[in-house]
C-alpha positions, 0 to 999 in steps of 0.5 A: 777630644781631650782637655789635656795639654798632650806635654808629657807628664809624670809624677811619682808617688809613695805610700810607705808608712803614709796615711795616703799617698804622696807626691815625691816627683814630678815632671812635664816635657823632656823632663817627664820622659827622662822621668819615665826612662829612669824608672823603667831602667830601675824596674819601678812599674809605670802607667800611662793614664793621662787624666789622673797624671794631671790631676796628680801634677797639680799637687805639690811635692809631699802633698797627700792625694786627695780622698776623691782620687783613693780608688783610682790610685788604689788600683795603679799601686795594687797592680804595682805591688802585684808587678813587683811580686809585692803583698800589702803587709798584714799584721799577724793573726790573733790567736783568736782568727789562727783558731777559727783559720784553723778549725 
C-alpha cells in the first residue's frame, strides 16, 4: 500500500542550459490533470511515476532537483529525448578524437 495521498499530481520540468533540472510547473487535483491534458495536446512526453511526482512536488518553482534524484530524472529526460527524436547536444570533435575516429 502507498504512502502517497492518490490526488493526482504533476510537475514539469526543464534542463535547458541548467546545471540541473528544474521546477517550471507544477500542480495537484484537477489542476494536475489539466496539466496533463495540456502536455499531451502540445505533444510533450509524460510519465506517470507516483513517488518521484511527490517528491519533485515538494520543491518549489525554479528550484533545481536535488543530487539524490539525478539518476532517477535522468532516465525519464533520456526516454523523453528519445520520444521526441531528440540527442543530447554534443560538442564537436577535437582534431585529436576526428583522427583516432578516423584511423
Amino acid at each position: 500500500m502507498s504512502d502517497y495521498p492518490k490526488m493526482p499530481r504533476a510537475v514539469a520540468l526543464e534542463y535547458g542550459d541548467n546545471a540541473a533540472p528544474r521546477v517550471i510547473a507544477q500542480a495537484e487535483g484537477e489542476l494536475a490533470l489539466l496539466m496533463t491534458r495540456a502536455a499531451q495536446e502540445l505533444g510533450i512526453p509524460a510519465i506517470k511515476e507516483e513517488h518521484l511526482s511527490h517528491v519533485l512536488g515538494k520543491l518549489r518553482l525554479n528550484d533545481q532537483i536535488p543530487e539524490d534524484l539525478y539518476v532517477a530524472v535522468a532516465v525519464i529526460l533520456a526516454w523523453a529525448y528519445r520520444l521526441s527524436g531528440k540527442t543530447p547536444d554534443k560538442s564537436p570533435a577535437t582534431s585529436d578524437q576526428a583522427a583516432e575516429r578516423d584511423a
